[in-house]
N, C-alpha and C positions, 0 to 999 in steps of 0.2 A: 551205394556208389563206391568204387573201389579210390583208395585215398593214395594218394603221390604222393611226392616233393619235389621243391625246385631244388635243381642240383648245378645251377650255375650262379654266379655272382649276381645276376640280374636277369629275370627271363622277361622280357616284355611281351604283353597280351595281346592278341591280335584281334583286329574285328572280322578276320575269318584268315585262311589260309590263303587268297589269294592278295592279301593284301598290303605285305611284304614286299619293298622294290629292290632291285638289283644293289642299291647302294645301301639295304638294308641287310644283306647276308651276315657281315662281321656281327650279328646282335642275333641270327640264327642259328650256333652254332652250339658245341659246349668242347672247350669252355666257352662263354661268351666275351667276344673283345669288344666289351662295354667304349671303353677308353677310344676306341679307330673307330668306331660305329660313330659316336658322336661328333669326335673330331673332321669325318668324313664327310657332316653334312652341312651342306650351306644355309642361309638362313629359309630361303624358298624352301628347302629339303625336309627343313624342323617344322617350317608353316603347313607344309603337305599332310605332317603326321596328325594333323586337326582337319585342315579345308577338306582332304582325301579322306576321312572317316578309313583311317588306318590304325591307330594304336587305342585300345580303349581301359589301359591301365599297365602295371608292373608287378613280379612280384617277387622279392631278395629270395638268398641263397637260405635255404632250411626251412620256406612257408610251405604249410601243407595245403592240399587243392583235392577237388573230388572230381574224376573223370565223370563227364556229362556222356561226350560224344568221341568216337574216332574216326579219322580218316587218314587213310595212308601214312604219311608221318606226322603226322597234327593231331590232338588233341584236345578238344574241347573241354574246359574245367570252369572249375565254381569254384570261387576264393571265400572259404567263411569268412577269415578276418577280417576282411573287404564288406561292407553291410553294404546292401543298394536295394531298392523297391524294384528293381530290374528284376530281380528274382530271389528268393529268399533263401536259399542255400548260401549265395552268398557269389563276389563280381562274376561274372561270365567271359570269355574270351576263348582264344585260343594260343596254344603252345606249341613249339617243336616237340614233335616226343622225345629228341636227344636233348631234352632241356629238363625230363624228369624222371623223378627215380620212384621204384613199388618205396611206400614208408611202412614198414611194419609195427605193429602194437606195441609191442618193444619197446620200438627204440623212439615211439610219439609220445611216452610215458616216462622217458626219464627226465631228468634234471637235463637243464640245457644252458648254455655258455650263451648269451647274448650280446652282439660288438653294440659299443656302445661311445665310441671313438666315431668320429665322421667317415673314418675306412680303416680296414684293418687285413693284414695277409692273412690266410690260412698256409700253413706252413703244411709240408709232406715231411720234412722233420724240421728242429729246430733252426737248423742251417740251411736249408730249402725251400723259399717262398712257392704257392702253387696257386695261388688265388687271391687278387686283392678284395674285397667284400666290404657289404653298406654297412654303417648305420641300421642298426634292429636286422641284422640276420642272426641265423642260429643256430645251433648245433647240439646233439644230444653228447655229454660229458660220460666220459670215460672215467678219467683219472687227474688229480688233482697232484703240481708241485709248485713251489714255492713262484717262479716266475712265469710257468705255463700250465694252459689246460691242453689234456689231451681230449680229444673229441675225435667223433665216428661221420666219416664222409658219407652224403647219401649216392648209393647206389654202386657199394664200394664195400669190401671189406677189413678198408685198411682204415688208417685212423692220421687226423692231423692233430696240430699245433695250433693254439693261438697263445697273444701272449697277455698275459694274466691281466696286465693293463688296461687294457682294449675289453675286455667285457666285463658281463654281470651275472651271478648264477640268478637263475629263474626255474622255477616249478612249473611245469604246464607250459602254454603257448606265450603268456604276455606275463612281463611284469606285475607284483598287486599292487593297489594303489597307496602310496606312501602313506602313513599314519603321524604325521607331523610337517610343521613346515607346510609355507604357501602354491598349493598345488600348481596354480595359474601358475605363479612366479617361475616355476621349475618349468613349465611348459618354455616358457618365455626367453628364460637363459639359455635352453637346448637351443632355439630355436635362432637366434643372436648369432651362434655361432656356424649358421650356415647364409650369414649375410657375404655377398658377390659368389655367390654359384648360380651356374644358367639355369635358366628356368627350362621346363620339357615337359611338353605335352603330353600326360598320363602316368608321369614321373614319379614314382614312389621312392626313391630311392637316393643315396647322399653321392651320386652322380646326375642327378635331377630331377626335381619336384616338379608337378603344376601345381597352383592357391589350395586347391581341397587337398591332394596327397599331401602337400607339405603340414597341412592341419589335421589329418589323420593321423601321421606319424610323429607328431609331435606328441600328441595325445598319446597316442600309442609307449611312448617313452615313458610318461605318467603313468602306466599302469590304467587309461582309458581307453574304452573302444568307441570311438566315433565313424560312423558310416564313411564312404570313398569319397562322396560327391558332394558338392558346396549345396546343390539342390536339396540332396539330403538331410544333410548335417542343418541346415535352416530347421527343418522339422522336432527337433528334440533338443534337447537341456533345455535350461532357464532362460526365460528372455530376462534380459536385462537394459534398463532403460539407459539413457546417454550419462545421465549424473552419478550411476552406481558402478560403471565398468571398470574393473582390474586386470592389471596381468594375466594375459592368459583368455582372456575372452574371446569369443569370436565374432568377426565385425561381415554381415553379408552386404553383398552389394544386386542390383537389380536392372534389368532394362527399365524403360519406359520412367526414367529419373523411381525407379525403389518399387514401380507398380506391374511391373513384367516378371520373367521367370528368371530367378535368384542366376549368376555367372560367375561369381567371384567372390572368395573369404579371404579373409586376412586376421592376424591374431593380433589383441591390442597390445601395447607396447609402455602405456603410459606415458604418464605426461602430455597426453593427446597425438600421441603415436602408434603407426600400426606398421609390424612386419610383413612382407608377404611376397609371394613368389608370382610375378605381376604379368609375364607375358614371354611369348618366345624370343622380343627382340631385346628383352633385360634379365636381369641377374635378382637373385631375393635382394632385399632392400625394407630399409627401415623409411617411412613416409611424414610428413604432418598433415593428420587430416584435415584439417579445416583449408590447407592448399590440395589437395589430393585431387585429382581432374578427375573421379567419380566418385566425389563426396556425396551429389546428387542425387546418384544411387541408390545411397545407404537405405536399407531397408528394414533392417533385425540386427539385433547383437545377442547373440547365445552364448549360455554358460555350462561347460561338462563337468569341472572339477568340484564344485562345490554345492 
C-alpha cells in the first residue's frame, strides 16, 4: 500500500465521502480550520457526527496512513497507530486527498520533533505562525538550536519552526516507554491537564477527544500503543480487580448494568476518582465513582503500563 501523511493540523476520518455536511466544509480543507469548524456547530450538529454515522475517527498533523482506496478527491486509508479488529492494517476511514501528502522513506525514518504542549504553532519562520497543531503531532527534524527545531513540512519542500518547548525528540513513530518512575501516574498527569475541553465524537486530538481517543492518546504519550476503541482496548492489558487499581488504569463501562457491549472508558484518577471525556453535551472532567450515574455499568478495569 502506498503510505501518506496527514498534512493538516487535524484531518478528520470520514465514514465515506458523502458523509460530510455543508457545515462541515471548514474541517475539509488544508489547511484545516479546526478552530470555525467546531465553533460552527451547534450541539444537534456535534450529536449528528454519532446519531448520522459520520465521523469514525481523527488523525493529527505528521500521522502516517496507507491508501486502501480512491475516489475522485477522497481517499480511503488504514491508520496503523489506530489498532481496531475493524481491520488489521489498522482504523479505516476516509480523507480529502488535499488533506494528504506522498511520506517518503526518508523522511518516515528520521528523528521526529513531537508537540507535547496541549497545542503548539508550526512557524514558516521564527517570526511567522503557519499552523496551530495538537498534542502528539509530528514532524521529521532537520536541524537543531538552542530555542527551536527546524523541521520538514509534509508535502512541501520548505521547512518550519517549532519551539524547542513545545516538543520532544523521538526515534520512530512513538515515544519508548519510560524506564523509571510510575508509568500510570504519568498517564494520569497528562491527562489532568485537559480537564474542561469539549468532548467530540471520534476526537483524537487536543481540540477534542471522545472516552477511547482520549485513552489512546494518553497512552500514546507514555510511550504505549493501545487500540482506538473502548470496545477494544476492553480486550487486552491486565485486568485489574477494584482493591488493586492505580493511576493510570482503565475503568470500562457496559450496557445492560456491565453485561452488554463495553461504550465508555475512563482512566482512574485515584482516590476513587476517574477522569474521562464523557459525552457531547460536557467537557473531560474528573468524577467520584461511587456517585458516577454509570457506576452500574462498570464492567473491567485494564492495565497497559505495567
Amino acid at each position: 500500500m502506498e503510505k501518506m501523511i496527514v498534512a493538516v493540523s487535524v484531518a478528520t476520518v470520514w465514514s465515506n465521502p458523502q458523509s460530510p455536511r455543508s457545515i462541515d466544509e471548514p474541517a475539509l480543507q488544508n489547511p484545516a480550520a479546526i478552530r470555525p469548524w467546531l465553533e460552527g456547530m451547534t450541539l444537534e450538529d456535534r450529536l449528528d457526527l454519532y446519531r448520522g454515522s459520520r465521523v469514525q475517527t481523527q488523525a493529527v498533523y505528521g500521522t502516517s496512513v496507507l491508501v486502501v482506496e480512491e475516489q475522485g478527491d477522497w481517499v480511503k486509508v488504514a491508520i496503523p497507530q489506530q489498532g481496531t479488529r475493524r481491520d488489521a492494517v489498522g482504523y479505516p476511514g476516509w480523507i480529502p486527498r488535499c488533506q494528504l501528502a506522498t511520506e517518503t522513506s526518508e523522511l518516515a525514518s528520521q528523528r521526529r520533533a513531537e508537540v507535547i504542549a496541549n497545542k503548539a504553532w508550526l512557524y514558516l519562520t521564527p517570526s511567522e505562525p503557519l499552523i496551530e497543531l495538537s498534542f502528539l503531532s509530528s514532524l521529521p527534524v532537520i536541524e537543531l538550536a538552542d530555542s527551536w527545531v527546524m523541521v520538514h513540512i509534509p508535502g512541501a519542500d520548505g521547512i518550519g519552526y517549532l519551539k524547542a518547548e513545545d516538543v520532544r525528540l523521538i526515534n520512530g513513530s512513538m515515544a519508548p516507554l519510560p524506564t523509571e518512575g510510575h508509568i500510570g501516574q504519568m498517564i494520569l498527569d497528562r491527562a489532568m491537564q485537559f480537564v474542561d475541553l469539549p468532548y467530540l465524537w471520534g476526537g483524537v486530538s487536543a481540540f477534542g477527544y471522545d472516552c477511547s481517543g482520549f485513552a489512546h492518546s494518553m497512552h500514546r504519550y507514555a510511550g504505549i500503543s493501545i487500540p482506538r476503541d473502548a470496545s477494544d482496548q476492553v480486550n487486552y492489558g491486565t485486568a485489574i480487580e477494584k482493591e488493586e487499581l492505580e493511576p493510570g488504569d482503565l475503568l470500562f463501562f457496559a450496557f445492560e448494568e456491565g453485561k452488554g457491549a463495553v461504550h465508555h472508558v475512563g482512566i482512574y484518577a485515584g482516590n476513587g476518582q476517574m477522569i474521562h471525556s464523557p459525552e457531547t453535551i460536557k467537557s473531560i472532567e474528573v468524577v467520584e465513582l461511587s456517585s458516577y450515574k454509570l457506576i452500574q455499568e462498570h464492567c473491567m478495569s485494564r492495565r497497559y503500563w505495567g
